[in-house]
SEDO-236440 format. One record per residue (C-alpha): x negated, y negated, z negated. Coordinates in steps of 0.001 Angstrom, whole numbers, padded with zeros to 6 digits, always signed. Each point is the difference from the previous one (the first is absolute). Example, Ala and Ser with C-alpha at 12.3 -4.5 7.8 and 13.67 -1.06 7.14 Angstrom:
BEGIN
-012300+004500-007800
-001370-003440+000660
This chain:
BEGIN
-087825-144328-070657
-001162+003720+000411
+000093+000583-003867
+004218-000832+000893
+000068+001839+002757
-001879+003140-001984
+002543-000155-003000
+003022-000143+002208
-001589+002974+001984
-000353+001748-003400
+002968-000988-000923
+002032+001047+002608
-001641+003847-000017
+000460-000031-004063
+004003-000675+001245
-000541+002730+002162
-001260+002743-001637
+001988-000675-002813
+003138+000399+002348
-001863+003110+001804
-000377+001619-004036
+003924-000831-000580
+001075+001751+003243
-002036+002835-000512
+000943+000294-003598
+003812+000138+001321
-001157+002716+002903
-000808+002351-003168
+002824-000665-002137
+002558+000587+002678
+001620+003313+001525
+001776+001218+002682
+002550+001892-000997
+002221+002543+002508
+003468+001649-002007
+001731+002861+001520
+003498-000274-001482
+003049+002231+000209
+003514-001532-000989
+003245+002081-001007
+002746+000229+002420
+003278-001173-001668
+002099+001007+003015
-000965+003438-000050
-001313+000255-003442
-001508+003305+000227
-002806-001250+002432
-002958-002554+000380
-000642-002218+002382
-002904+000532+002124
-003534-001385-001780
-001002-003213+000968
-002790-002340-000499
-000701-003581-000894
-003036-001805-001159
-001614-002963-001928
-002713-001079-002752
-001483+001265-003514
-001409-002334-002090
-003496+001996-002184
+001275-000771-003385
-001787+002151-002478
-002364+002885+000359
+001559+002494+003027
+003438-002011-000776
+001917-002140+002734
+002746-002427+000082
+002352-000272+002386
+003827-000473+000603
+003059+002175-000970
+001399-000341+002932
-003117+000894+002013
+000250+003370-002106
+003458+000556-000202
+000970+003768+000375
-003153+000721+001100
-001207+003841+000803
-003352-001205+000958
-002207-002896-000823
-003421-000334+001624
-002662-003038-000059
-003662-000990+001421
-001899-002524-000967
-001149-000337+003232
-000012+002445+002897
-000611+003243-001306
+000636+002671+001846
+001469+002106-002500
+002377-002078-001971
+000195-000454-004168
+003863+002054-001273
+001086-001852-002749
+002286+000848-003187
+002848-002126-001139
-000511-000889-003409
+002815-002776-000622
+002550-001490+002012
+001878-003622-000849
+003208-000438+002211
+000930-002952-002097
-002937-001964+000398
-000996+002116+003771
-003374+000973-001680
-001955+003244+000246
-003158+001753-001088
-001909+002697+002005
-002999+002170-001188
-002469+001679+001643
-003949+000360+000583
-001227-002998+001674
-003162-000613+001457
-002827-000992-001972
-000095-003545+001808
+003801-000896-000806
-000367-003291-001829
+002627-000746-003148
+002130-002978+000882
+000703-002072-002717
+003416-001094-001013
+000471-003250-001666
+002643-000157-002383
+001524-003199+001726
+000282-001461+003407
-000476-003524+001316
+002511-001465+001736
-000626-003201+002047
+002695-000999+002698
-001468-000958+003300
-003149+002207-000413
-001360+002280+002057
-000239+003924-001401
-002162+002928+001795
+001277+003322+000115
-001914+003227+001154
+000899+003597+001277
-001366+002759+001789
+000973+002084+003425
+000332+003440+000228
-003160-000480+002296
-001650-001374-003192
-000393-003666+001446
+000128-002520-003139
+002157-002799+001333
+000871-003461-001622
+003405-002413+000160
+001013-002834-001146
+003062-001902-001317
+000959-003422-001783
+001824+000112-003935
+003151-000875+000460
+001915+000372-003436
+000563+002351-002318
+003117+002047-000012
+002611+001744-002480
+000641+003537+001801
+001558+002884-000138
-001374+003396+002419
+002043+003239+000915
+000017+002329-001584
-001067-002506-003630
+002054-001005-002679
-001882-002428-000674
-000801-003836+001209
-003854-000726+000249
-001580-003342+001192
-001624+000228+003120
-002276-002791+001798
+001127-000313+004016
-001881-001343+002217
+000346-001324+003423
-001705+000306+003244
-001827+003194-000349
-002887+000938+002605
+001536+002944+000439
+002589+002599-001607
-000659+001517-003640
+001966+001620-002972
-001460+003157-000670
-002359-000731-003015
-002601-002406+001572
-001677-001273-002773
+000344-003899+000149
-002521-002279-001039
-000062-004235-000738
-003266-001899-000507
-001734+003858-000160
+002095+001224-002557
+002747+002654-000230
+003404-001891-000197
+001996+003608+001326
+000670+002629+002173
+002537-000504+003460
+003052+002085-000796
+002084-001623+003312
-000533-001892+003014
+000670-000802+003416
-000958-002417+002606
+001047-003129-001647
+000032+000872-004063
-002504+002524-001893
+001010+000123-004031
-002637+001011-002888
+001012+001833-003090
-002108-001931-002672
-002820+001460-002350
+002784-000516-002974
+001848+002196+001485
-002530+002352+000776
-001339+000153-003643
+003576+000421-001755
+000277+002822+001981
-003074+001737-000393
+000303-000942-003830
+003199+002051+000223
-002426+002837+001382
-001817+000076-003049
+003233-000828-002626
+003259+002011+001334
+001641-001346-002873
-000576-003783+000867
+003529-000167+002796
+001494-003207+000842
+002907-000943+000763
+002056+000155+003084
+003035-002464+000428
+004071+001424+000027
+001189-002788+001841
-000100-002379+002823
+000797-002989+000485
+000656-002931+002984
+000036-003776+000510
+002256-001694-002000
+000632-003205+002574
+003900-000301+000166
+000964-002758-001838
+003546+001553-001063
-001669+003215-001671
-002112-002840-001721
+002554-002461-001202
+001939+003210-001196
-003140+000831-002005
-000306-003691-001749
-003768+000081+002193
-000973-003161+000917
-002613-000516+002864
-003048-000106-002005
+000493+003279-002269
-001273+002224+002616
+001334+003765-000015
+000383+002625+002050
+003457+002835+000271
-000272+003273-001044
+002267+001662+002427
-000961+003583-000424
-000961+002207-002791
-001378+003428-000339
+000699+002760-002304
-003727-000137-001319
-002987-001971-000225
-000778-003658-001181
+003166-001601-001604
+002393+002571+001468
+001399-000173-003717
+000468-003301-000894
+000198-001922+003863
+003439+000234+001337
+000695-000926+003621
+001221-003581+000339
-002589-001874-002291
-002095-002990+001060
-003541+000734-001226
-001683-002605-001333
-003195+000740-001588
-002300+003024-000475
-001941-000366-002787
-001169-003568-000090
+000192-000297+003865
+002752-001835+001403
+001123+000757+002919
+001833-001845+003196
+003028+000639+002083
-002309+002404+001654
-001183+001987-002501
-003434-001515-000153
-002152-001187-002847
-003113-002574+000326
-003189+002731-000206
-003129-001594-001312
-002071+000943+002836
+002807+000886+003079
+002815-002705-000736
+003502+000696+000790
-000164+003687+000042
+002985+002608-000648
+000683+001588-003225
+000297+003472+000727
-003917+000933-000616
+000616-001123-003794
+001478+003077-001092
-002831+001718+000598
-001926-001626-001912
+001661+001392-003140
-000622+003942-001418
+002303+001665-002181
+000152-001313-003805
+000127-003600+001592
+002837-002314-000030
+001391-002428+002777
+001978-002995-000634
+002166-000905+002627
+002407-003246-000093
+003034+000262+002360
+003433-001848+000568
+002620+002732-000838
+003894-001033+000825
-001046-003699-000076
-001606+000419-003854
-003944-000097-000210
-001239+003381-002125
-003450+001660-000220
-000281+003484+000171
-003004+002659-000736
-000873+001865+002828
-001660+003812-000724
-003005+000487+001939
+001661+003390+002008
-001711+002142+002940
+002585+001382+002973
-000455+003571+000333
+001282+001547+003275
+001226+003359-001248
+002675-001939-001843
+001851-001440+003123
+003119+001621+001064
-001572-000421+003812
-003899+000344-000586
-002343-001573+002091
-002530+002601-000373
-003385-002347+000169
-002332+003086-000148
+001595+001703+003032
+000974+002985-001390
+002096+002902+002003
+004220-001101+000020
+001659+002247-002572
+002392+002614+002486
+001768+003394+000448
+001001+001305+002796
+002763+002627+000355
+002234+001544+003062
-002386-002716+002131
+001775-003389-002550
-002843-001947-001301
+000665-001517-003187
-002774-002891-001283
+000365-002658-002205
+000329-003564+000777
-003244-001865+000238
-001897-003119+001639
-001920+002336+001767
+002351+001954+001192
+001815-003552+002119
-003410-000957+001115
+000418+003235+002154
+001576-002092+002266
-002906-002254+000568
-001521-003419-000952
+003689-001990+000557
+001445+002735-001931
+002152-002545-001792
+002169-000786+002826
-000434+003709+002027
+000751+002166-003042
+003369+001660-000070
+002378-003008-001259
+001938+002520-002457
-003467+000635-001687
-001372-003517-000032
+003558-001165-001508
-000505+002527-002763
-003945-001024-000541
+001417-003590-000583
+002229+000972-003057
-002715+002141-001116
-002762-001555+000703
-001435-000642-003528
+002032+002222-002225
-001270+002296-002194
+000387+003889-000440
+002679+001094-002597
+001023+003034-001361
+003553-000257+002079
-002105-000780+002889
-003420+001255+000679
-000863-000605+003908
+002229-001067+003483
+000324+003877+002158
+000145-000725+003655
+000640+002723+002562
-002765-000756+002012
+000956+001986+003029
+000856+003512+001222
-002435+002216+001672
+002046+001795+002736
+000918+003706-000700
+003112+001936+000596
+001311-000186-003666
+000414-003876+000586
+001332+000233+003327
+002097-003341+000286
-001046-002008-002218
-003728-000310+000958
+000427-003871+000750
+000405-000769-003520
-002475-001299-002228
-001608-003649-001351
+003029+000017-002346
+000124-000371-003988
+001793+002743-001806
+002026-001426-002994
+002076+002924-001596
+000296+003722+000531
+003202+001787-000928
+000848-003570-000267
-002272-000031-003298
-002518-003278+000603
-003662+001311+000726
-002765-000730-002968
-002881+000983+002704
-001848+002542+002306
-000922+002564-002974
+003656+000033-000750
+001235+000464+003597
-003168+002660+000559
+001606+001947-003497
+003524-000152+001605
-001193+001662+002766
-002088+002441-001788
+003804+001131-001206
+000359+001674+003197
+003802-000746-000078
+002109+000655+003365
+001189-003628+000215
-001047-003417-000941
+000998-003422+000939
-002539-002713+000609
+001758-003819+000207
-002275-002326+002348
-000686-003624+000133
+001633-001538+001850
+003539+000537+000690
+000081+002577-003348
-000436+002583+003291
+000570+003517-001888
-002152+002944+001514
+000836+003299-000575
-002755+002743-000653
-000466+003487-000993
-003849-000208-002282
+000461+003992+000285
-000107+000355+003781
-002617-003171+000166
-002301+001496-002328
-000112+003151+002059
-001351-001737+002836
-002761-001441-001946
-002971+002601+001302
+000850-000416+003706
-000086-003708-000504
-002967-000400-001449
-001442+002479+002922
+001727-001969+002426
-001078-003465-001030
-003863+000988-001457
+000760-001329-003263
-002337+001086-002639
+002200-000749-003396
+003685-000768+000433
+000139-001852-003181
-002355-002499-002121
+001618-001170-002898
């Protein structure tokens, strides 16, 4: 009886030690990371807004290199770490940033007891399981939570192009999403990139390693998709299509001007298959390991050179098409969305602000800036949404507003309005309008959306004022173009 009793008593320190060497293992390999970050002002797009701060977790990765999120990094000034609590804190270098796939790396001269964290190159994924996750304070306290695998999910984060499969999981301990590294049975499955007090989600270790293989091959892109598609439940639309109930497929009901089948899908098909996957009303495929899981994150899987095979219902008639792996690029967009946060393109003249059209610019009016934006402008970002620059028409010019000055005396309430035409010519973009004005000519007509409102200016007496204006106002460069 005491021979049990010793080998349970062993055994039960052995489990403890063994869980003490994991924890502290994880204490070494984790950071705490503080960013100082400064973000463009699109409203008055000569300025910053004042620096703020956020902070989360680096993952030890490689000799003085450090994992971590995108979005934890994004338009940073300032990126410091400690491994525990240092007084004097580790600065760290952005070496590579991954807004598609919300991964980042970091460099910088660790201490000599940061421990390497190893990466596997896949995750486990067991549904009703508990996972660990760890993090440190800015007080350098190493903390643990706790969650249950849920299921795996096909999703898309702002600002990506791409879909990536994420693992949520319910009833976490306690908030998380800011690069917790996640662990199931003692092994790396992830890192948190969201939670809250009900959900936490896990970017996989595929994920991870595509885009750190990316890191070390520029050349190896993949593909981003240039369409989108809904349910396809109304029986009608189906009928219409000769579907019957058990071939599945989803409705493209929106193209883009780039990207993934952009070419070859056309708005209106039911999508049937990608590859050999074959999909449901939904837009779901039966995964191997996650089930019913949306198709999205399959395009991503294929790098230029590759084909895709798609089988779709086109006007009732069954066709397959080849779809061109394609990536999106944002300069292309007739209204940007400016992902890396650059300064709004502007000139200012006689106290009118002229800027083009962008994302950024409409999120000036806050988080429900899709309902408080100026209608005019939203109405115009709908039929424009996903076209693409041409030569007849290079960017949208709005007439931001007016700063007040006695030369536009009057007229000082106008502004958030498109301009269309000027001497009723239609208006390629801001470098054209800033050239026009460079004329210096004594009169000039500028038509306004909407209403076709015509305004009236003299370029020559507004470009007079420029020097007291920019005195007036502090503004350090009246254009950036």
């Amino acid at each position: 009886m005491k021979l049990i009793q010793i080998f349970i008593f062993l055994f039960s320190c052995a489990i403890t030690l063994s869980a003490d060497n994991f924890k502290e293992q994880q204490k070494n390999s984790i950071l705490r990371l503080t960013v100082t970050f400064q973000t463009a002002s699109h409203y008055y797009p000569w300025r910053h807004n004042a620096p703020s701060s956020r902070s989360g977790q680096g993952l030890v990765i490689g000799k003085n290199r450090i994992l971590t999120l995108a979005t934890l990094v994004y338009q940073a000034r300032l990126v410091e770490a400690r491994l525990n609590a240092e007084p004097s804190p580790i600065v760290l270098k952005i070496i590579y940033t991954d807004l598609d796939r919300n991964i980042a790396v970091l460099e910088g001269d660790l201490p000599s007891e940061a421990q390497i964290i190893d990466i596997p190159q896949t995750s486990g994924f067991k549904a009703s399981q508990k996972i660990q996750y760890f993090w440190k304070t800015d007080t350098g306290r190493f903390l643990e939570g706790s969650a249950t695998f849920d299921q795996a999910e096909s999703y898309r984060l702002s600002p990506s192009f791409q879909s990536q499969i994420w693992y949520s999981c319910s009833n976490p301990t306690t908030g998380g999403g800011y690069g917790e590294p996640v662990y199931y049975d003692k092994k790396l499955v992830g890192i948190a990139v969201y939670g809250d007090e009900s959900r936490i989600s896990i970017l996989q270790n595929e994920t991870i390693h595509k885009s750190l293989n990316i890191l070390k091959d520029k050349k190896n892109l993949t593909s981003m998709m240039g369409f989108v598609t809904s349910p396809c439940t109304q029986k009608y639309l189906r009928m219409e299509n000769n579907l019957k109930p058990t071939d599945g497929g989803c409705y493209v009901n929106k193209t883009f001007g780039q990207g993934c089948g952009s070419k070859t899908i056309k708005k209106g098909d039911i999508l049937l298959k990608i590859g050999d996957h074959k999909l449901d009303a939904w837009g779901r495929y039966n995964h191997p390991r996650y089930e019913n899981i949306n198709f999205t994150h399959l395009i991503g899987n294929y790098t230029f050179g590759e084909k895709i095979i798609a089988t779709l219902m086109r006007e009732g008639k069954l066709q397959t098409v080849e779809l061109d792996p394609g990536i999106i690029d944002d300069s292309k967009w007739l209204i940007p969305r400016n992902r890396i946060g650059k300064q709004s393109k502007y000139f200012i003249t006689g106290g009118f602000i002229f800027q083009k059209l962008s994302i950024p610019y409409l999120k000036a009016w806050g988080s429900s800036w899709e309902s408080k934006a100026p209608e005019n402008i939203l109405t115009i970002l709908g039929e424009n949404r996903f076209k693409l620059r041409s030569e007849e028409k290079q960017d949208i010019v709005v007439l931001s507003h007016i700063l007040a000055h006695p030369i536009n005396r009057a007229i000082q309430y106008i502004g958030r309005q498109v301009i269309t035409s000027v001497n009723g010519n239609p208006l390629k973009g801001l470098k054209e309008l800033h050239e026009i004005f460079a004329r210096n000519d004594e009169k000039l007509t500028l038509t306004l959306s909407p209403g076709d409102v015509p305004v009236i200016i003299s370029p020559k007496a507004l470009n007079q004022t420029n020097d007291k204006i920019q005195e007036m106002y502090h503004i350090p460069n009246l254009e950036n173009l």
